[in-house]
N, C-alpha and C positions, 0 to 999 in steps of 0.2 A: 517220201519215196526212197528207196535204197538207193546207195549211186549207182555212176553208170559202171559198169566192170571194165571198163576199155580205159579210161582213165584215173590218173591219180586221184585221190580227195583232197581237195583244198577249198580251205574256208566255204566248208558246209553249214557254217550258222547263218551266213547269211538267206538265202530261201531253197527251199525244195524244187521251185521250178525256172532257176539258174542248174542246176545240178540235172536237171531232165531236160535242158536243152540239147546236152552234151551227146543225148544216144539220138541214133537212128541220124546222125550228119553225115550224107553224102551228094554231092554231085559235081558236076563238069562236064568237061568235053567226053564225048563217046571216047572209045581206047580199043584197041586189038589184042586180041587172046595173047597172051603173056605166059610162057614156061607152061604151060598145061602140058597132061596126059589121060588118056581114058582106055580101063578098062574094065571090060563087061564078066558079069558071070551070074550065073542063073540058078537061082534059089527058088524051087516051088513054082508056082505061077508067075512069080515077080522076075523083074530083071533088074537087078544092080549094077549103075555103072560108078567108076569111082573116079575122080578128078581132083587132079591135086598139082603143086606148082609151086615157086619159089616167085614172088614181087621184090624187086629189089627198092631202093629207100628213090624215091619219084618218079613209082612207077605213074601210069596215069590213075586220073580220076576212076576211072571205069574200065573193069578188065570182063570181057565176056566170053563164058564158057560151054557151047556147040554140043549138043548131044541131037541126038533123034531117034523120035518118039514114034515107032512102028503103029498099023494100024490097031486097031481094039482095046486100045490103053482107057482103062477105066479113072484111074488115078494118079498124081503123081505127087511123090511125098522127099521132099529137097532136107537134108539136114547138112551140117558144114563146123570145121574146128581150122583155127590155123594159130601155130605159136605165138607164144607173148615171153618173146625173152627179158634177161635182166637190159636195163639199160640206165646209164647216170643219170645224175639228180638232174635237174632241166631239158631231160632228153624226152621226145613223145615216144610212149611205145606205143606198140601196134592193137589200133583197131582197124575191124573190116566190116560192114554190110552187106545185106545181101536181099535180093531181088528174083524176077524172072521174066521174060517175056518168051510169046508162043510164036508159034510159026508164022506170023506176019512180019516178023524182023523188030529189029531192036532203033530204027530210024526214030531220032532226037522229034518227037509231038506224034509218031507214029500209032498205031491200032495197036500195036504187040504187046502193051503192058498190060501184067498179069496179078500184080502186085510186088508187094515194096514192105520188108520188117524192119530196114537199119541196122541195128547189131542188137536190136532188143530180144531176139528169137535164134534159137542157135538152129529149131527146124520148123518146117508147115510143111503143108500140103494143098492142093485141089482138084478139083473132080468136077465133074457136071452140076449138081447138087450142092454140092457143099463148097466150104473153103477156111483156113485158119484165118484168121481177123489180120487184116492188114493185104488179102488176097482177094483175087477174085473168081468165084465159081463162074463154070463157062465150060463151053466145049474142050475135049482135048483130041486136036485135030494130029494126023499125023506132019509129020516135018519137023525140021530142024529149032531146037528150040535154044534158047539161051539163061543159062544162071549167072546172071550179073552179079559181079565182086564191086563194092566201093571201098577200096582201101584207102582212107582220110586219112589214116595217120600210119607211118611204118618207119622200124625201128631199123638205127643204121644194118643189124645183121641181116636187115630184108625180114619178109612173111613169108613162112610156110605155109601154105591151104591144103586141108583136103574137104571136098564136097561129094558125098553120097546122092546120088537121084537112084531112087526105086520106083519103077515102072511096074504100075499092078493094073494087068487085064481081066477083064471081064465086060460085059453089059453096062451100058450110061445108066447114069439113075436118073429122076425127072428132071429136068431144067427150075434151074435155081427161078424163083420172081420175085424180084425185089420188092419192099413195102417203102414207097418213098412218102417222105412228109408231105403234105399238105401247104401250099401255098400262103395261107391264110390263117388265122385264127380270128376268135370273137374279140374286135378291140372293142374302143371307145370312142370313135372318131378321130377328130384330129386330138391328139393328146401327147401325152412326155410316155414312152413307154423304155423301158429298162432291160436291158439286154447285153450279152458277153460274148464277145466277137471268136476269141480264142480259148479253145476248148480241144483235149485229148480224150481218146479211148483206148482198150485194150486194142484196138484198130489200128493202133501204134506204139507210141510206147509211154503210154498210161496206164492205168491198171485198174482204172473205173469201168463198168459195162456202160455202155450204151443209155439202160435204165436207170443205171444209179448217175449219170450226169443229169439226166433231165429229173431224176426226184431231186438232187441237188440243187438246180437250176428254180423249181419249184420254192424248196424252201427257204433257196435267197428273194425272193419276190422277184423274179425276173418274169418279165412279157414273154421274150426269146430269146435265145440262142442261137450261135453258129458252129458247125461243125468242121474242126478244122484238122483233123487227124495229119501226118506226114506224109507226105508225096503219095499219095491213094486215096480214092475215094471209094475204099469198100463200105464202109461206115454207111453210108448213102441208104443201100436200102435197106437197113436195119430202122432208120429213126419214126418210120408212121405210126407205127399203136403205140412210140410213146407222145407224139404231139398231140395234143388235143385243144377244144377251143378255149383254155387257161394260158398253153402253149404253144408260138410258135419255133420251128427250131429247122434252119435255111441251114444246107448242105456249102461245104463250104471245103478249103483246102489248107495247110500250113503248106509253103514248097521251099524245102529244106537246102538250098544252093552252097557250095563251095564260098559263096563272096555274101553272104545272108540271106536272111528268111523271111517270107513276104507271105500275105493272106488273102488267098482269093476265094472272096466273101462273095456270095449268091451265086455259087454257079446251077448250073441246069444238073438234073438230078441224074447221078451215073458219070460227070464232064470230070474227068482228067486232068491233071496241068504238069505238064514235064518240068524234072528240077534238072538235069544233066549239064547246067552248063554254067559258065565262070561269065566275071563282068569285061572279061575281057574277048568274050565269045561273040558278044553282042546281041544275042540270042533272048535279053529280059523284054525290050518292046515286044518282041512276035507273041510271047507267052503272054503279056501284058495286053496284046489287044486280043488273043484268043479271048481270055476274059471278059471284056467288056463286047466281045460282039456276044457273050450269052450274056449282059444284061449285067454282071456280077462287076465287083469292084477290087482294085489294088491295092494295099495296103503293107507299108514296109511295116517290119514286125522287130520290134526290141533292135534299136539301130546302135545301140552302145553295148547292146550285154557280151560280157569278157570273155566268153567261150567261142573253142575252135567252129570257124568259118560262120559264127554268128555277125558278127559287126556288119551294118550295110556298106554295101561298096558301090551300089548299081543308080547312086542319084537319084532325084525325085521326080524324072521331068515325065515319068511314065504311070504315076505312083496316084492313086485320088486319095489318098488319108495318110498318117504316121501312124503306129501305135507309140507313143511318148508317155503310157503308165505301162508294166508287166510287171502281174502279180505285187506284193508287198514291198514297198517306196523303200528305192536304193539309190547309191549315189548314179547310178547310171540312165533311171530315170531323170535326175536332175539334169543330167546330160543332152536328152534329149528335149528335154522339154525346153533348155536355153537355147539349142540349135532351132526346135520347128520356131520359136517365137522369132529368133532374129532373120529367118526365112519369110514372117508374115509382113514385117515392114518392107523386106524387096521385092515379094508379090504385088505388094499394094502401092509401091512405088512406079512397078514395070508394069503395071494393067495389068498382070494377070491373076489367075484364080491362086488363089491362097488354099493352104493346102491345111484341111481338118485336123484335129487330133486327136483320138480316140485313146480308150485304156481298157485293158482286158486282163482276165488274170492267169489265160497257160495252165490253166489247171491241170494236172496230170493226174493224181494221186491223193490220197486221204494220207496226210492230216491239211494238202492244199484246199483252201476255200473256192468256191466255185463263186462267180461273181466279186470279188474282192480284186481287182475295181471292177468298174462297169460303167459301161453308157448309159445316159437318159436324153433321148432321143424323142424331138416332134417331128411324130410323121403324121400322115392323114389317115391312117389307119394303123391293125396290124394287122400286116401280109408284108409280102417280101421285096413288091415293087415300092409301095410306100416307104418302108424301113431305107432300102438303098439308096432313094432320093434324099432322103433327109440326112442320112450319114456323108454321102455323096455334097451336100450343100452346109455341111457343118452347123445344123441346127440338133445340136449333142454340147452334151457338157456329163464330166466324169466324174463317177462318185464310187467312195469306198463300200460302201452298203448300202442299202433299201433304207437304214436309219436315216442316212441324209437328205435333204430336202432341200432345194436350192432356187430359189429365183432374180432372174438378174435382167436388166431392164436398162436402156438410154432411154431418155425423152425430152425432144424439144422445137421449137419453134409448130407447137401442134401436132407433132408424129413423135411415134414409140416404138422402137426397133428392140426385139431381144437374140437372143443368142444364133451367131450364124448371120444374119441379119443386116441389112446395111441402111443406117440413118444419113439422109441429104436435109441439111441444113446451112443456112448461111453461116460465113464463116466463123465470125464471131457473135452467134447467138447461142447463150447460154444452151447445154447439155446437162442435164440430171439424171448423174449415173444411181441405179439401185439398186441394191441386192438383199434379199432377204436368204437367210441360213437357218436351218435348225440342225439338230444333232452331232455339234463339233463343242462338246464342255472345253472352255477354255483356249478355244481357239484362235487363231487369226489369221484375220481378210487383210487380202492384198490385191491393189486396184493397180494394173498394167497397163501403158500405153505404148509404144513404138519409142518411148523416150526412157521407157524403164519404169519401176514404182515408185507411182504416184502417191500413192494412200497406202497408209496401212492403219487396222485397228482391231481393237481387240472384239473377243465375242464374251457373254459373262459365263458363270458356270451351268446357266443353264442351257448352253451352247446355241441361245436364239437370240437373232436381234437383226436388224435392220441398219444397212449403212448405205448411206447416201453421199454422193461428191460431183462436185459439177468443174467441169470443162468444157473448150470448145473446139469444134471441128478444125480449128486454125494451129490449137496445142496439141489435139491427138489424133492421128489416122485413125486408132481402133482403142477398143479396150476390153480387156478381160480380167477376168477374177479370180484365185487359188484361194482356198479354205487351207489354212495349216492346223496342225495339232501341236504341240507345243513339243519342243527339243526333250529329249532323256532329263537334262537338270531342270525344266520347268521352266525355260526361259522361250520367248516367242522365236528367239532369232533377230539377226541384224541385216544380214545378207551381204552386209559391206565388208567382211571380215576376210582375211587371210590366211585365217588359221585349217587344221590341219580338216576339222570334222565338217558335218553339210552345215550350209547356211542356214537353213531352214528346219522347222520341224515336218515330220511324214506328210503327204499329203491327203487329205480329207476328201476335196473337188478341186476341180478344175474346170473354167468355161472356155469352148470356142470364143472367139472374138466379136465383139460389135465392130462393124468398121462405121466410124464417121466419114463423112464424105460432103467438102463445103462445097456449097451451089457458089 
């Protein structure tokens, strides 16, 4: 994907969708109209009003700008430019986002959102009928409405704005109906099914339709998909005529914060989720349980990647999953995947629940892979209530492709617990750990406990094989397993090293954990 225009390019070789996190970031606390002016003049049937302004360097989060939309307004079409001066080598210049909400008010979880582009779209529009992707078609009532500015980044000489709204009357066209996915598709019982949590459209700021994620989705062998566009859920009812019973694909959100970005996976078809606020708002639990009262789940999203207001700030204690893979294995995955582990041994130490980890690949844009990683998840079915119990209970393990194949197994004193899963055995009665792997040529397996790696061995080149290791519930609270591929010079990795490059080679899989547990 091209970059974002709002910021410098720096180290673009590393992935495409590091580089497309960067657009469409804003939110925080709500903020009061700032330096604005309006004035009207009237062209043809239409009314143009103009608004424009000067932010200085911290201004707030959120600047909102008051127009009113008389009766019989058939449409209304928002466009916006604001300077990008010079500024020195380490200094951020200016970007700005932009949004809207209608006459129900601009109140932080309120009704009044209308939609949300980011800085990906310099204009839209909507109307009754229709809407620009990333909006939502609806009534246009009369009252006071608002064009919301997120200026995230502004250069010491301040931001200049100017925003056009044009007001075009006539007659409402029909009311938009949305075509929402289906709950359900045709699974296979209880089974491992393969799905990609986080996924863009032109709905923000990706550049794939709708259709062409789910034929992508398709041709990675995926069950299902989630739909996780940026702070909107226009997307919603676009996705029915593509899911069908091959496909399920559960509407879903990215919410794009000031202090990072979190995924609320299964909401209710049309649900919302406000980003406007910082972690020092306090305001993540309310959003956090709106969620879970429609059923859907939390999920902090890429907790290390090095881009503005991406890093999590907001703690796990509201959160049911991490994402610890995004997109193509960087050092920042390693990051997170050594923080959620050494988070599982103090779950399991303090009795409480232990928090999953999931991997998704943020696809935005072709030449990104869709699926690359992905979950494989047993649920009891495929539909959307099975799927989020099973992600919800950490029976998931992540894989870079459909090529991979993966089974992993404890087993002892007469019982067999696999991934997610909790084995009660006496203390010191042998445990035989197993894992069976295909399609890692040259790989290597590594056996994890709460004490660090236990095992490690190789896979041969025809990246299949079987490894087995035995411990007991007395030496390990839990265990899990990484599939590596082998380093740039062909070496496995040490992981004891000091030096300057990853320990490891890219990652292939990753399993949730078994926990042992001595009677």
């Amino acid at each position: 994907m091209p970059a974002d225009p709002h910021l410098p390019s720096t180290d673009r070789q590393l992935t495409d969708r590091r580089t497309v996190l960067r657009t469409g970031l804003a939110t925080g606390a709500a903020a009061a109209l700032t330096g604005t002016t309006g004035q009207a003049h009237a062209a043809a049937s239409d009314q143009v009003l103009t608004l424009t302004g000067q932010l200085p360097t911290g201004a707030p989060d959120f600047v909102y700008l008051p127009f009113e939309v008389p009766r019989g307004v058939r449409e209304i079409a928002v466009s916006y430019s604001y300077d990008r001066p010079a500024v020195p080598p380490g200094t951020p210049g200016n970007s700005c986002d932009i949004g809207i909400f209608d006459e129900r008010g601009t109140a932080l979880g309120g009704e009044g959102f209308r939609g949300w582009s980011g800085g990906f779209r310099t204009e839209f529009s909507l109307s009754r009928e229709t809407a620009t992707p990333g909006y939502l078609p609806g009534p246009i009532n009369p009252g006071t409405w608002h064009v919301v500015l997120g200026p995230y980044q502004v250069a010491p000489a301040g931001l200049a704005y100017t925003v056009q709204v044009t007001l075009r009357f006539g007659p409402p066209g029909p009311a938009f109906v949305p075509a929402y996915p289906p709950e359900r598709a045709r699974g296979r019982g209880r089974a491992w099914y393969r799905g990609d949590c986080h996924l863009h459209t032109v709905h923000s700021d990706g550049r794939r339709l709708p259709a062409e994620v789910a034929a992508g989705a398709r041709a990675a062998g995926l069950d299902f998909i989630v739909s996780t566009d940026h702070n909107t859920s226009s997307s919603h009812g676009s996705w029915g005529p593509l899911a069908g019973p091959d496909l399920l694909i559960v509407p879903g959100e990215e919410i794009t914060t000031r202090n990072g970005h979190w995924l609320a996976l299964g909401l209710a078809p049309g649900q919302f989720v406000d980003w406007r606020y910082r972690a020092r708002d306090d305001q993540f639990p309310r959003f956090a349980r709106q969620v879970h009262r429609s059923g859907g789940l939390v999920v902090a999203a890429h907790p290390y990647c090095p881009y503005v207001a991406c890093q999590w700030k907001f703690g796990y204690q509201d959160t049911d999953a991490v994402e610890v893979w995004n997109g193509p294995w960087t050092y920042d995955d390693e990051s997170a995947v050594d923080t959620w582990d050494a988070n599982l041994a103090t779950a399991l130490r303090e009795g409480r629940n232990w928090l999953p980890a999931l991997g998704n690949s943020d696809a935005h844009s072709a030449p990104q892979p869709i699926g690359t990683p992905h979950n494989v998840v047993l649920a009891d079915d495929l539909n959307r209530t099975a799927l989020l119990t099973a992600l919800r209970a950490g029976h998931t393990w992540l894989a870079e492709s459909a090529a991979v194949q993966l089974e992993f197994t404890a087993t002892g004193h007469g019982r067999r617990a696999t991934i997610g899963e909790r084995l009660t055995v006496p203390a010191d009665a042998p445990v035989d750990v197993r894992l069976t792997v295909t399609g890692v040529p040259n790989g290597t397996v590594r056996l994890i406990t709460d004490e660090g790696q236990l095992h490690q061995e190789p896979l041969p080149t025809t990246g299949t094989a079987t490894v087995t290791w035995r411990t007991t519930a007395s030496l390990a609270t839990y265990v899990r397993a990484e599939v590596r591929h082998p380093k740039p010079d062909g070496t496995p990795g040490k992981g004891n090293s000091m030096g300057p490059d990853l320990p490891w080679g890219p990652m292939a899989a990753l399993t949730n954990p078994i926990v042992l547990h001595a009677s």
